[in-house]
Backbone as JSON Lines, residues from 0, in Angstrom:
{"i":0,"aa":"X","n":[-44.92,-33.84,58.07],"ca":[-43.73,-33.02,57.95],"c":[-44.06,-31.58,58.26]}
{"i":1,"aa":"X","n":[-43.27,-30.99,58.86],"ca":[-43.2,-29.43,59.22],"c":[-42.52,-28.51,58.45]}
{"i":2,"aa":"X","n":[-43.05,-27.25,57.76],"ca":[-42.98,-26.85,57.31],"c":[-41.37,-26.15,57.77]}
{"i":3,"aa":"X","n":[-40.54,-25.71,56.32],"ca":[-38.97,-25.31,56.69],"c":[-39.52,-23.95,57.57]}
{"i":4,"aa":"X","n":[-37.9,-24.06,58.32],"ca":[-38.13,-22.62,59.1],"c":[-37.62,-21.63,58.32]}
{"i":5,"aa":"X","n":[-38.63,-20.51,58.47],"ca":[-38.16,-18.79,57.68],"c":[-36.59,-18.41,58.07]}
{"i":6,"aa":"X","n":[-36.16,-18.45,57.0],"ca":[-34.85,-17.52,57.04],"c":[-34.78,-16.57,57.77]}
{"i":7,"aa":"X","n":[-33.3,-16.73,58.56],"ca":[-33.22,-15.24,59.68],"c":[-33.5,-14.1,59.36]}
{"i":8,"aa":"X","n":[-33.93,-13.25,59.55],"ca":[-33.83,-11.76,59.04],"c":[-32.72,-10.92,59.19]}
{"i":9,"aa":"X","n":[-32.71,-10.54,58.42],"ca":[-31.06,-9.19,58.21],"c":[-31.35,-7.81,59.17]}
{"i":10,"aa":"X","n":[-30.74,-7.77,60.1],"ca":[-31.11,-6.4,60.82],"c":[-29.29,-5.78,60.12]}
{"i":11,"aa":"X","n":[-29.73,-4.56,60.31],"ca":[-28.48,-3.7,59.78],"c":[-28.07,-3.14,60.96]}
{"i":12,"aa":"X","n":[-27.12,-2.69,61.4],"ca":[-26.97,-2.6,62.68],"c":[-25.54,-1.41,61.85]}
{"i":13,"aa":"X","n":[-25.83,-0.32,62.85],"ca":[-24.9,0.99,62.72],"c":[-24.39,1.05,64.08]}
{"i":14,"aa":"X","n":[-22.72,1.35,63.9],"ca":[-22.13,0.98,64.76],"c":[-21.18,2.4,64.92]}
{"i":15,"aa":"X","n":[-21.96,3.32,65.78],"ca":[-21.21,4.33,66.08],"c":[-19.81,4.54,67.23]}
{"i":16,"aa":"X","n":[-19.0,5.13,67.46],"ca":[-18.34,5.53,68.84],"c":[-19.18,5.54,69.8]}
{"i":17,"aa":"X","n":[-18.6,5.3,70.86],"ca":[-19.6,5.67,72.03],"c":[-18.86,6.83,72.7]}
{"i":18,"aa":"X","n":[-17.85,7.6,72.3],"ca":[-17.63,8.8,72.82],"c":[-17.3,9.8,70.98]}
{"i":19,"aa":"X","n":[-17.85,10.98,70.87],"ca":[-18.02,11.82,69.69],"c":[-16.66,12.47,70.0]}
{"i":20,"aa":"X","n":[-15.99,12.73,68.52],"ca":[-14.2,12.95,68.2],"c":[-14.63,14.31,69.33]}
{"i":21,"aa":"X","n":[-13.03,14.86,69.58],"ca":[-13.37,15.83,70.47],"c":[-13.85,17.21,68.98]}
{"i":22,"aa":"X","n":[-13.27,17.17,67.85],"ca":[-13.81,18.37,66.76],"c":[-14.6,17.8,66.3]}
{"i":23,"aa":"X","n":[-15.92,17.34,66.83],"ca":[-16.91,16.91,66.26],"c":[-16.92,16.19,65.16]}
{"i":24,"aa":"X","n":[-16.07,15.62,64.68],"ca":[-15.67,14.51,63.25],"c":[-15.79,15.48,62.27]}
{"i":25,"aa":"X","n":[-15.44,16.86,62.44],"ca":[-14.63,17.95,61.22],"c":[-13.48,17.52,60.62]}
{"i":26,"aa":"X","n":[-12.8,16.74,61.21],"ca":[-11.69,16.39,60.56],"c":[-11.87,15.4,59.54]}
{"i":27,"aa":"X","n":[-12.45,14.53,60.05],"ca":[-12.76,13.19,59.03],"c":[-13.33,13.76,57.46]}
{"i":28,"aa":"X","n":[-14.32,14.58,58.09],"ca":[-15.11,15.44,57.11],"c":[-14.6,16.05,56.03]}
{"i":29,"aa":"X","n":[-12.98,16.85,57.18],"ca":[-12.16,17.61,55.92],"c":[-11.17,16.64,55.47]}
{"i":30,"aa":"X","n":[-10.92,15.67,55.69],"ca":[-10.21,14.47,54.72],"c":[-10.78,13.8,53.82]}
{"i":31,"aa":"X","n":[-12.21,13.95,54.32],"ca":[-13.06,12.69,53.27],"c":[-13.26,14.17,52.15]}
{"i":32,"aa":"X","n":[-13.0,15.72,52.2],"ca":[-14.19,16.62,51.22],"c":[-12.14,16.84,50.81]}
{"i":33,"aa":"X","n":[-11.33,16.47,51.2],"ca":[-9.81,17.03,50.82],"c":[-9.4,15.89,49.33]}
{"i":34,"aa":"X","n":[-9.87,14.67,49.82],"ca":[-9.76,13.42,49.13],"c":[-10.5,13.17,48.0]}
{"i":35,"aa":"X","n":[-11.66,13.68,47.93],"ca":[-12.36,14.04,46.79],"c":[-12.25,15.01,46.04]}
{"i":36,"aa":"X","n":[-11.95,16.31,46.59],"ca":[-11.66,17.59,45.61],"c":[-9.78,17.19,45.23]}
{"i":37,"aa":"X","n":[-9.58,16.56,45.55],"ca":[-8.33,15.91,44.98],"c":[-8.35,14.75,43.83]}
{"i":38,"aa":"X","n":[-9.28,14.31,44.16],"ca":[-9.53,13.27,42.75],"c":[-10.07,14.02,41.92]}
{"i":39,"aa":"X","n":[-11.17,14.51,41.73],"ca":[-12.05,15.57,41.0],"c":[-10.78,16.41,40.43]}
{"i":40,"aa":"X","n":[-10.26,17.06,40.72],"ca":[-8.88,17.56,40.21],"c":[-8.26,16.67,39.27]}
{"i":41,"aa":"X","n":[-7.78,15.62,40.21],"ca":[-6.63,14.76,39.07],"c":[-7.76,14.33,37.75]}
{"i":42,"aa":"X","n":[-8.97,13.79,37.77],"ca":[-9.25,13.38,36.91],"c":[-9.91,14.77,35.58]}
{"i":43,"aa":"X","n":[-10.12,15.34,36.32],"ca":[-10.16,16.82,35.31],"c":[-9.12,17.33,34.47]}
{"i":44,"aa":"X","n":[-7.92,17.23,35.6],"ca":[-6.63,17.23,34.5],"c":[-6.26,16.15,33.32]}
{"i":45,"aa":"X","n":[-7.14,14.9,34.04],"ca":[-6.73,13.4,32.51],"c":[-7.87,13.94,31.62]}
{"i":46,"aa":"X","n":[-8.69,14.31,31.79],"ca":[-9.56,14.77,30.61],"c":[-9.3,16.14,29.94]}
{"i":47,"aa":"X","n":[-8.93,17.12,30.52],"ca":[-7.9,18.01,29.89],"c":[-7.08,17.58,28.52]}
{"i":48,"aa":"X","n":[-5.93,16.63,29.55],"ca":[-4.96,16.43,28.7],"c":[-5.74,15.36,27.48]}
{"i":49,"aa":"X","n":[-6.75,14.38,27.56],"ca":[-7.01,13.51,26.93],"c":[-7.45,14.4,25.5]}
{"i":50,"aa":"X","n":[-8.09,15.6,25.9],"ca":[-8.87,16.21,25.08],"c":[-7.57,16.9,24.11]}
{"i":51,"aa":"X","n":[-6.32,17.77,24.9],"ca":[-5.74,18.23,24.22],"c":[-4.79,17.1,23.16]}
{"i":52,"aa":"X","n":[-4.91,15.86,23.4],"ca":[-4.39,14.87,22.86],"c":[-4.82,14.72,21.32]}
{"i":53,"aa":"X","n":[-6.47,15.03,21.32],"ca":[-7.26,14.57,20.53],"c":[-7.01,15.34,19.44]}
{"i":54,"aa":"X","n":[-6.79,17.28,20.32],"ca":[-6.64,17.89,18.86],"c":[-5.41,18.14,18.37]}
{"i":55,"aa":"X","n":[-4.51,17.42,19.26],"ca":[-3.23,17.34,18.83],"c":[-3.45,16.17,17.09]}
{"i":56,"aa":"X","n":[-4.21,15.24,17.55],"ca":[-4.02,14.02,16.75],"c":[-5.14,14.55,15.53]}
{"i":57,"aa":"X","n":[-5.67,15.73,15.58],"ca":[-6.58,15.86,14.62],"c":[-5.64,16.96,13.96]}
{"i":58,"aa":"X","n":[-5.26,17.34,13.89],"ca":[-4.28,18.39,13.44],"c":[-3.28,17.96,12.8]}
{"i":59,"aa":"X","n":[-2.88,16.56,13.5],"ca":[-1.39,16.26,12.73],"c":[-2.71,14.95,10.96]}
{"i":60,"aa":"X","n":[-3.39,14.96,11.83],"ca":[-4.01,14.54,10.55],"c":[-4.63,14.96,9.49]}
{"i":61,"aa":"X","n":[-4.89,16.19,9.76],"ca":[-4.91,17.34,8.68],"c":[-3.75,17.79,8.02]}
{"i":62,"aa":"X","n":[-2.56,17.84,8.69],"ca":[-1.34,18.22,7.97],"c":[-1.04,17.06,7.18]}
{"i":63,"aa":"X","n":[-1.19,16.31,7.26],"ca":[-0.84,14.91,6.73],"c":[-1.74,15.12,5.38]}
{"i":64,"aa":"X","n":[-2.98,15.19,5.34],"ca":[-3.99,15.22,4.33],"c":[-3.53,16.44,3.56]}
{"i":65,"aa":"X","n":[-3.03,17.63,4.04],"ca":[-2.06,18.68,3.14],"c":[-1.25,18.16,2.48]}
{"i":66,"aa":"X","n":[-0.01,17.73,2.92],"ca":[1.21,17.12,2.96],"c":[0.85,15.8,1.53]}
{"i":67,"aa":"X","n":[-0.16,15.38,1.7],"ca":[-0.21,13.99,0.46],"c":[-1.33,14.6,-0.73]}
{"i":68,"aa":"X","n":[-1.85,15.81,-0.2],"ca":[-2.32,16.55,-1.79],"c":[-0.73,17.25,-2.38]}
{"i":69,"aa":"X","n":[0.02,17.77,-1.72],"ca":[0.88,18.09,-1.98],"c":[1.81,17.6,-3.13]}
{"i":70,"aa":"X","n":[1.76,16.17,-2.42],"ca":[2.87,15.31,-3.02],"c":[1.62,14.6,-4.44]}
{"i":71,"aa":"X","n":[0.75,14.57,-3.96],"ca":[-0.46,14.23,-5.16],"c":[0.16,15.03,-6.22]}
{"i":72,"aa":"X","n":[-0.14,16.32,-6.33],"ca":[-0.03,17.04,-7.31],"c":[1.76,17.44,-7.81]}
{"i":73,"aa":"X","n":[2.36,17.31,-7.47],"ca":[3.81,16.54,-7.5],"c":[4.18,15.58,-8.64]}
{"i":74,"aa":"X","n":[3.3,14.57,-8.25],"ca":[3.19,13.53,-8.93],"c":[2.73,13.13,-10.22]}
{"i":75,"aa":"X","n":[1.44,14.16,-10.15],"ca":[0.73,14.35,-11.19],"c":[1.32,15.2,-12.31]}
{"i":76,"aa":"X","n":[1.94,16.05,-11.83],"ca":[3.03,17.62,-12.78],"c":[4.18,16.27,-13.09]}
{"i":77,"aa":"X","n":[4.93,15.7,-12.81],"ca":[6.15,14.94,-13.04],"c":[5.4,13.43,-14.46]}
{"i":78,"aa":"X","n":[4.51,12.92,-13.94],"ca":[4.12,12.14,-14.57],"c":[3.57,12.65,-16.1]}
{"i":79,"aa":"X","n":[2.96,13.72,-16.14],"ca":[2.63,14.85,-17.06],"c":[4.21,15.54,-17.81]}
{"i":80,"aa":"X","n":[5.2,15.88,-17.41],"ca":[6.09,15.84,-17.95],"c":[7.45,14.63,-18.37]}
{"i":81,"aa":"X","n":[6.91,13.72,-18.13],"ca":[7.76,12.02,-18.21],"c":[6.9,12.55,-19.57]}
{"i":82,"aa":"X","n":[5.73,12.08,-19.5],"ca":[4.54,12.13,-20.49],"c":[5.66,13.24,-22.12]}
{"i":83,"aa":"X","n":[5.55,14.47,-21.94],"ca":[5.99,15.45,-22.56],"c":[7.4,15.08,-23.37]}
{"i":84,"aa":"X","n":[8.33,14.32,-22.27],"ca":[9.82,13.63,-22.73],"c":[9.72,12.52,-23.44]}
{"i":85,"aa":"X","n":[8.73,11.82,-22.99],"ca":[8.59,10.95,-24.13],"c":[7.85,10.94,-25.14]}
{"i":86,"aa":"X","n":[7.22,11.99,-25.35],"ca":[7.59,12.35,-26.95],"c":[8.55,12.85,-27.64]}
{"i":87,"aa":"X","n":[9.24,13.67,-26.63],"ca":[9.94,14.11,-27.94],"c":[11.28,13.33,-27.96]}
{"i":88,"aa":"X","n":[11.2,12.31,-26.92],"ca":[12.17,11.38,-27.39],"c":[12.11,10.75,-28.46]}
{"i":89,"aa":"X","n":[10.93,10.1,-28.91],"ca":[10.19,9.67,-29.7],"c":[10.59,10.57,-31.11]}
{"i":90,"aa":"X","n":[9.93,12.09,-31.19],"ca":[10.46,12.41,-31.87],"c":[12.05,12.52,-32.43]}
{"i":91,"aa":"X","n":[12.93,12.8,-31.76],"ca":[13.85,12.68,-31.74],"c":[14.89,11.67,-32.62]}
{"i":92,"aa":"X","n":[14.59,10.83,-31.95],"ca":[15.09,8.76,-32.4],"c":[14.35,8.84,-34.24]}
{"i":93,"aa":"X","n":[13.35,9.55,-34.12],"ca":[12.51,9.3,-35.74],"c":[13.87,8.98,-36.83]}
{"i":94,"aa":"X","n":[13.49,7.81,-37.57],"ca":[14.34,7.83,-38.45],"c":[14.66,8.7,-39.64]}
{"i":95,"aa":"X","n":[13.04,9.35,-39.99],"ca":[13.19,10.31,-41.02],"c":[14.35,11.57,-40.68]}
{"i":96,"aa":"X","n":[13.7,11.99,-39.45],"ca":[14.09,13.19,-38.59],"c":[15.79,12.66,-38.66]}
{"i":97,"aa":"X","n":[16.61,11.9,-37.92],"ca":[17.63,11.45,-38.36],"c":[18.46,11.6,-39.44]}
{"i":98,"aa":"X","n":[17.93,11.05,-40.63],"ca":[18.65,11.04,-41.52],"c":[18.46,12.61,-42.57]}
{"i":99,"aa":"X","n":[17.58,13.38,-42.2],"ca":[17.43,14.84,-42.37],"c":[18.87,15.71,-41.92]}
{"i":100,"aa":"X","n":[18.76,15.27,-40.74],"ca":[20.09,15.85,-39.81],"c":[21.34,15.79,-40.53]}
{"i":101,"aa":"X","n":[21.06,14.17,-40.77],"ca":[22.56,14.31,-41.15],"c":[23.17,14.49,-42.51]}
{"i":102,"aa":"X","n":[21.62,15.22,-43.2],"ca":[22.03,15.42,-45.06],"c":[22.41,16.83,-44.56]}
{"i":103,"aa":"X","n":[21.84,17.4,-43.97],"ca":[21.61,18.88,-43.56],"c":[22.86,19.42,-43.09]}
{"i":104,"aa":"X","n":[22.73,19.1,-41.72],"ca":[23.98,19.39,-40.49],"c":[24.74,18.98,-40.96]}
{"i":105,"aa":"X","n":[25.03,17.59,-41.07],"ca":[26.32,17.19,-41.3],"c":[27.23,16.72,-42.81]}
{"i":106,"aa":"X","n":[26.51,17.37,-43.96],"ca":[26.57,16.74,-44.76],"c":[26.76,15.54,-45.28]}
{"i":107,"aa":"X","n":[26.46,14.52,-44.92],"ca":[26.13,13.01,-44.86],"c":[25.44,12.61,-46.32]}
{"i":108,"aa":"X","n":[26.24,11.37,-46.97],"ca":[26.01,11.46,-48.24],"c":[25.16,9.78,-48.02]}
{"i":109,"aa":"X","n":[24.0,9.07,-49.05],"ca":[24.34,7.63,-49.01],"c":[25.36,7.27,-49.8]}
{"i":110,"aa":"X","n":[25.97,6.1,-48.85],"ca":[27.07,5.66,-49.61],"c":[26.91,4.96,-50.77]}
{"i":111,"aa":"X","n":[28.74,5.3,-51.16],"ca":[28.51,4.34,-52.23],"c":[28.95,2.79,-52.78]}
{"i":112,"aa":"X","n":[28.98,2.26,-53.36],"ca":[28.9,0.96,-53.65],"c":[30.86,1.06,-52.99]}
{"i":113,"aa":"X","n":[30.96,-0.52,-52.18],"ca":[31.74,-0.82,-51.69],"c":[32.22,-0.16,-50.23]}
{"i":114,"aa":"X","n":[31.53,1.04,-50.29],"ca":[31.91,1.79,-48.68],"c":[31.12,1.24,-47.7]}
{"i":115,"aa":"X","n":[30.6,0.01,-47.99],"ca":[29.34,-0.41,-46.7],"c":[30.13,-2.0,-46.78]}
{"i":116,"aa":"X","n":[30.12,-2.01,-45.29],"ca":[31.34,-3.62,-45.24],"c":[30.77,-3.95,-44.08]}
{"i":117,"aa":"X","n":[29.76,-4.94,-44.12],"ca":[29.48,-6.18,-43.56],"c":[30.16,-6.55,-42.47]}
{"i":118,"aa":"X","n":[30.65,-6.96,-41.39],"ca":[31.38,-7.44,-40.59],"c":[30.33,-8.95,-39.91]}
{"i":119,"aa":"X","n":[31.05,-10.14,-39.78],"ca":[30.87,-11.25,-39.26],"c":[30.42,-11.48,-37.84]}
């Protein structure tokens, strides 16, 4: 048996005009350097804006973190005075405290035998 045959070889082959542009391929030149300083542009402006995005979004998240200490301490003052009302609701309702009132203020007597009537 005979050994396989070597794979073709790759020649690269550059394939110019055979007549040169009449402006020496300046033009191509200034489309191919027009086309790039045009992308280079647009994408400078998406990173621009990407960036001003960022501190847009860092900012509104700081106000936010204001905004809920805010309401934190809000919460905390209201719950602290619920706190305050209900005592002295508490006090208030007291039965002693009650029936003080009404020997006092209102002259309020305990009754007497037969003035207290049961109802069904």
């Amino acid at each position: 048996m005979s050994p396989p045959p070597p794979p073709p070889a790759r020649v690269l082959t550059i394939r110019r005009p055979l007549i040169l542009p009449r402006d020496g391929g300046h033009r191509l030149l200034r489309a191919v350097r027009g086309w790039l300083v045009r992308r280079v542009l647009v994408l400078g402006a998406v990173l621009v804006l990407l960036c001003m995005v960022q501190v847009w979004l860092r900012l509104q998240v700081m106000y936010v973190g204001y905004d809920l200490s805010a309401a934190r301490k809000v919460q905390l003052r209201l719950e602290h005075e619920q706190r305050e009302l209900d005592v002295e609701l508490a006090t208030l309702r007291d039965p002693g405290r009650l029936e003080d009132v009404a020997r006092k203020r209102l002259g309020m007597t305990d009754p007497a035998k037969g003035q207290v009537v049961v109802l069904p």
